[in-house]
C-alpha positions as CSV (number, residue, x, y, z in Angstrom):
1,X,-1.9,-7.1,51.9
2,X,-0.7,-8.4,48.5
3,X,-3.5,-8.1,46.7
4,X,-4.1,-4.6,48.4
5,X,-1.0,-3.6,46.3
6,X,-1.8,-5.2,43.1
7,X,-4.7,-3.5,43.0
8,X,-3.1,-0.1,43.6
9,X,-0.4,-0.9,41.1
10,X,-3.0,-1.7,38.3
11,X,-5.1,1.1,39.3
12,X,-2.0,3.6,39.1
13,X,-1.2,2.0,35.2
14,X,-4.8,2.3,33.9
15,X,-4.7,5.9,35.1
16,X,-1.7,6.7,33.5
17,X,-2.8,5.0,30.5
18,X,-6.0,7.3,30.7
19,X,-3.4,10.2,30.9
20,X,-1.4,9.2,27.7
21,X,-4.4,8.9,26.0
22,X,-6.0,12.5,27.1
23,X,-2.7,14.1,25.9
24,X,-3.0,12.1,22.4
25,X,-5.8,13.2,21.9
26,X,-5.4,16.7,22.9
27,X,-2.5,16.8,20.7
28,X,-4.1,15.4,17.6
29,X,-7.3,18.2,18.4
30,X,-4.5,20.8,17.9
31,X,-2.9,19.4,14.9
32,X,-6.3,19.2,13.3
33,X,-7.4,22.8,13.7
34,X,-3.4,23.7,12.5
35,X,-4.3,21.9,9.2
36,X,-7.7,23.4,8.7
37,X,-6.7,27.0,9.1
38,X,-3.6,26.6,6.4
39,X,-6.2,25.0,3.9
């Protein structure tokens, strides 16, 4: 049963760390193109 849970609980972080990253990401996309069309 214990270990059930851990396994849930670390599955849970390394998605949200998955998430975190995606959004990065998708941020830093944006930024990019926002700097290429001022130059």
């Amino acid at each position: 049963m214990d270990s059930l849970q851990t396994t849930q609980n670390s599955n849970s972080l390394i998605i949200k760390q998955k998430t975190i990253t995606a959004h990065r990401l998708l941020l830093f996309f944006r930024n990019d193109n926002k700097n290429n069309r001022n130059k």
